[in-house]
C-alpha atoms as one frame of an Amber mdcrd trajectory, in Angstrom:
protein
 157.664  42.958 151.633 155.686  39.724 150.290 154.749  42.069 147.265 158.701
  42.857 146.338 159.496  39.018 147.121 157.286  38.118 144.374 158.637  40.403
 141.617 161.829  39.449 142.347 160.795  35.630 141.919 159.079  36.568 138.916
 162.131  38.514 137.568 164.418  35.433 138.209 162.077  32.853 136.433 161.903
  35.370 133.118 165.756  34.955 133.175 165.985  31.293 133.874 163.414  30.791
 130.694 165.790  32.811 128.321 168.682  30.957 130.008 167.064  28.199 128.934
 166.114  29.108 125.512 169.626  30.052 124.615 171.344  26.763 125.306 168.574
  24.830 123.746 167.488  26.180 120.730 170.318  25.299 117.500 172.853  28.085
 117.192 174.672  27.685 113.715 178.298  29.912 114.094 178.647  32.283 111.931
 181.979  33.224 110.189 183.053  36.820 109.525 183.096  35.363 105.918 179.512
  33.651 106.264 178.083  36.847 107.738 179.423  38.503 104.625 177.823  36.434
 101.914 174.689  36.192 103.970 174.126  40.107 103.527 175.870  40.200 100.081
 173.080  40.259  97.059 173.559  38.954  93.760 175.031  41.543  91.882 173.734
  40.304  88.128 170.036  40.024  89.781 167.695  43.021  88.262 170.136  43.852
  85.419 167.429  44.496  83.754 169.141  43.759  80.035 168.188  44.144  76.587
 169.562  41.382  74.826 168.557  37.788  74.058 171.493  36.012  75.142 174.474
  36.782  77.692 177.650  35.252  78.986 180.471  36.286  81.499 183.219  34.073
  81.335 186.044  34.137  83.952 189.627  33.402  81.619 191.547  32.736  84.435
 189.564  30.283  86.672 187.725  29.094  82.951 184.364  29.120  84.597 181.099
  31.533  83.769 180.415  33.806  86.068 176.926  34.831  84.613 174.935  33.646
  81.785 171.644  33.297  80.451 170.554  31.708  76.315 174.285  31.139  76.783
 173.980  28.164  73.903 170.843  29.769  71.969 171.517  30.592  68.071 171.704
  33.912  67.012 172.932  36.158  64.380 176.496  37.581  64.807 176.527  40.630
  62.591 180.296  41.576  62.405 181.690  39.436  65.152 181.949  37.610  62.611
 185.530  39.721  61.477 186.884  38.479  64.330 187.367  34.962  62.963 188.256
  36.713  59.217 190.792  38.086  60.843 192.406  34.985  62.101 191.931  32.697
  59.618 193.966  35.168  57.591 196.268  35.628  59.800 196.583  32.228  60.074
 197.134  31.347  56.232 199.140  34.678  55.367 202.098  36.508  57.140 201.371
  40.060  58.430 203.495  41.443  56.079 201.867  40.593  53.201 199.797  43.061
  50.756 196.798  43.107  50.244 195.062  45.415  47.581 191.739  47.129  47.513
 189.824  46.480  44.885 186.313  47.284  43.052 184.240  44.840  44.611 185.830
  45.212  47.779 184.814  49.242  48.384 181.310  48.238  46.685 179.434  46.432
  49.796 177.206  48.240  52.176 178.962  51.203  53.811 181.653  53.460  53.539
 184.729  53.347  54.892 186.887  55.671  52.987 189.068  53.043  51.351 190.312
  53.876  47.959 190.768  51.401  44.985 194.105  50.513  44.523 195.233  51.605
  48.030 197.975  48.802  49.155 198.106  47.448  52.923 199.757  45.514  54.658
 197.677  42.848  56.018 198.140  43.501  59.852 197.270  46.998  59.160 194.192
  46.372  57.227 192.860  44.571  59.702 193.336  46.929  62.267 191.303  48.603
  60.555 188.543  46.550  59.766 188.418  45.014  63.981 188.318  48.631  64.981
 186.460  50.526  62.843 184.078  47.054  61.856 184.715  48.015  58.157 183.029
  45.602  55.781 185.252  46.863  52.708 188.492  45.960  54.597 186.705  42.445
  55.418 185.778  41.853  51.823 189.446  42.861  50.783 191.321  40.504  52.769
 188.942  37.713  52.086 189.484  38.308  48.532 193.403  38.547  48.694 193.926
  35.971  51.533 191.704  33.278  48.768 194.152  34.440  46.474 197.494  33.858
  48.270 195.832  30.729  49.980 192.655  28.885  48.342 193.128  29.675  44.174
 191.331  32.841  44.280 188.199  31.055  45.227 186.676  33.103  48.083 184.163
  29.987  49.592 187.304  28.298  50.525 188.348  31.429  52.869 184.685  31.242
  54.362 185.011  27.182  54.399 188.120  27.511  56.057 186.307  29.657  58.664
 183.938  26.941  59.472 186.684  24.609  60.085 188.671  26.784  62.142 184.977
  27.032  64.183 185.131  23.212  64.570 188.728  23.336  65.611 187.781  25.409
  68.220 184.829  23.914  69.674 182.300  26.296  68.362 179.250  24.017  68.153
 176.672  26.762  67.430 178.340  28.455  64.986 178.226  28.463  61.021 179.808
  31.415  58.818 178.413  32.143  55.647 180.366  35.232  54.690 183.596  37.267
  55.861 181.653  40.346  56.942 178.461  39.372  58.946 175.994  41.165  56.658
 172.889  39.783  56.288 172.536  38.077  53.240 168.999  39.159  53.012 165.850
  39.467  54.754 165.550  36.091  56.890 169.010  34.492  56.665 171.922  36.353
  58.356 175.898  36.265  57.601 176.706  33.749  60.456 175.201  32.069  63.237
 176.354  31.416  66.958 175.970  31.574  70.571 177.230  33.603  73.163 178.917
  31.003  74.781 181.091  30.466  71.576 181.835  33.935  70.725 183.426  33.964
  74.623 185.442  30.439  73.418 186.366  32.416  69.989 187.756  35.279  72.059
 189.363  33.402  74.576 191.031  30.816  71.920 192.063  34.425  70.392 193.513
  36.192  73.556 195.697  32.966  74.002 196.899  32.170  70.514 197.244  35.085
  68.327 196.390  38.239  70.320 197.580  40.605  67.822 193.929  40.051  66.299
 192.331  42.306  68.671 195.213  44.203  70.433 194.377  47.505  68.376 190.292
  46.704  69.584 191.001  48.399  73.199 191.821  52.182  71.819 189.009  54.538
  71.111 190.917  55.728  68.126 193.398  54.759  65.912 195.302  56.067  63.194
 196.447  53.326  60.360 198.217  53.733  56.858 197.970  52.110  53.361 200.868
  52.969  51.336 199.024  55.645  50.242 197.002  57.282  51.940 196.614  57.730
  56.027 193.649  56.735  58.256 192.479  58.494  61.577 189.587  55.748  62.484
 187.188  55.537  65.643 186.136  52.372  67.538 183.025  51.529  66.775 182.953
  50.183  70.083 182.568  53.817  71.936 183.014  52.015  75.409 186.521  52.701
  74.695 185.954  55.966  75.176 184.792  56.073  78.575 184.926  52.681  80.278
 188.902  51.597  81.605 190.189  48.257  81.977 189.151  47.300  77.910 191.913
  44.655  76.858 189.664  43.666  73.589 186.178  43.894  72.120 184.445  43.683
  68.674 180.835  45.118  67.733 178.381  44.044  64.700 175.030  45.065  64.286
 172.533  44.399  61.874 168.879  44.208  60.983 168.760  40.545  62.136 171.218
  40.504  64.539 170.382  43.651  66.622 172.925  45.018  69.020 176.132  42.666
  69.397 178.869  43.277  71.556 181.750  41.048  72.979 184.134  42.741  75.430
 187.157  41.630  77.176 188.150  43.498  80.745 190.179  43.670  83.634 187.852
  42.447  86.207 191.151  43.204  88.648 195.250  42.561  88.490 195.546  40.474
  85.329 192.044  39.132  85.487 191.079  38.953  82.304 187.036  38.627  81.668
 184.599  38.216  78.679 181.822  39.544  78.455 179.115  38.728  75.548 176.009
  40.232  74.599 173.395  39.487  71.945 170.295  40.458  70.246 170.288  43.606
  72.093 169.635  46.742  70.600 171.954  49.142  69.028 172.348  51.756  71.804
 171.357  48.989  74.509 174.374  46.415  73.603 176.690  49.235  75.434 174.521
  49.850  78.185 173.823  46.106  78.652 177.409  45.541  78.499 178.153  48.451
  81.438 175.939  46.480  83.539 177.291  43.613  82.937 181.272  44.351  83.785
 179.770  46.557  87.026 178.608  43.522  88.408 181.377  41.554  87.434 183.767
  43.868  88.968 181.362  43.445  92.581 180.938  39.871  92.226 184.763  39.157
  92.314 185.781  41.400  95.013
């Protein structure tokens, strides 16, 4: 009997210690919501990305959502056409013509343009966002300086820097339409992934006609003469939904380039840049990229 007294003393002072324990050690309550973000990783760590520099901007609360070399200089191959393209829509109507010429069908690559062949200017650069054409860049350049600057083409490319300024682009310095490297060392323009995200943004909310045709995987366009079946050189458009905009450049300097703008949910507009990838990688980087975007806002 003394024997089954004593484990049932010793059975009450166990429970009186975690009694005790309970009230007197901190206890910190713990939302549903709390609980949630407690288990919830960061979906950007591991990512595991090829390029140099990235940046996820949120449009509608104007806040990054991810970033890293966000301000760091780099080449922008043809991202660059992005800005020709509204600089000349900003100095020319859409309806205007604009012919192709020698020099214009004589730069690297090519795109199947035809001297002679007569656009209109929104359609030409249709073609040249979508299908990154350098010919089509170098042809509205050249006709745009002639409506606008006296036929003197640094103007058009002067005017491009300006329109940087204008915009707040503090890393970034055009010296061509196109984005080709000028040579070995010293690329067509300079610029950080934070500005190219500004430069589409300013885009998306002043003249979205720029990029509108950027978010098809193909595209058919017409001169007056001839007709154009074109593919995006951004193939994402070809298998990834929820594309509102995007523009590609690579080159030997640059690497893999690639600024994308999504629906990250019901009118959520997000950009997404990459650079200094590689030229497969940029795509894959970018996948990443708008798969953790998509977790990190739900």
């Amino acid at each position: 009997m003394k024997r089954i007294h004593k484990i049932i003393i010793g059975i009450v002072v166990i429970v009186l210690v975690f009694v005790t324990l309970f009230f007197l050690l901190p206890v910190r309550k713990v939302s549903d919501g709390d609980a949630y973000r407690i288990e919830r990783k960061d979906p950007f760590v591991g990512l595991n990305l090829e390029a140099k520099a990235v940046y996820v901007f949120d449009i509608v609360k104007g806040e990054p959502i991810f970033e890293f070399n966000k301000n760091t200089q780099l080449p922008l191959a043809s991202l660059v056409k992005v800005m020709t393209a509204l600089v000349a829509l900003n100095e020319v109507i859409p309806g205007a013509i604009v012919e192709i010429d020698g020099e214009a069908i004589g730069g690297e690559g090519d795109d199947n343009l035809l001297v002679g062949e007569r656009w209109k200017l929104s359609d030409i650069l249709d073609f040249t966002v979508v299908k990154s054409s350098n010919d089509g860049a170098l042809a509205v350049a050249s006709a745009v300086s002639a409506f606008s600057f006296g036929g003197d083409k640094e103007n058009f490319i002067n005017k491009m820097n300006e329109m940087a300024n204008e915009i707040g682009l503090e890393q970034t310095y055009f010296l061509n339409e196109t984005g080709l490297d000028l040579n070995s060392y010293i690329p067509g323009a300079y610029g950080s992934a934070q500005d190219v995200a500004k430069l589409f943004t300013y885009v998306l909310k002043t003249n979205p006609k720029v990029l509108e045709a950027t978010q098809y995987p193909t595209l058919t366009v017409s001169s007056k003469e001839v007709r154009h079946n074109i593919v995006n050189s951004n193939i994402l458009t070809a298998s990834v939904s929820g594309i509102l905009a995007s523009k590609t450049g690579y080159t030997d300097l640059a690497g893999g380039n690639l600024a994308v703008v999504f629906d990250a949910g019901f009118m959520h507009p997000v950009v997404a840049v990459v650079l200094g990838s590689s030229q497969e990688g940029r795509f894959e980087d970018m996948k990443k990229l708008m798969e953790a975007t998509y977790i990190s806002l739900k």
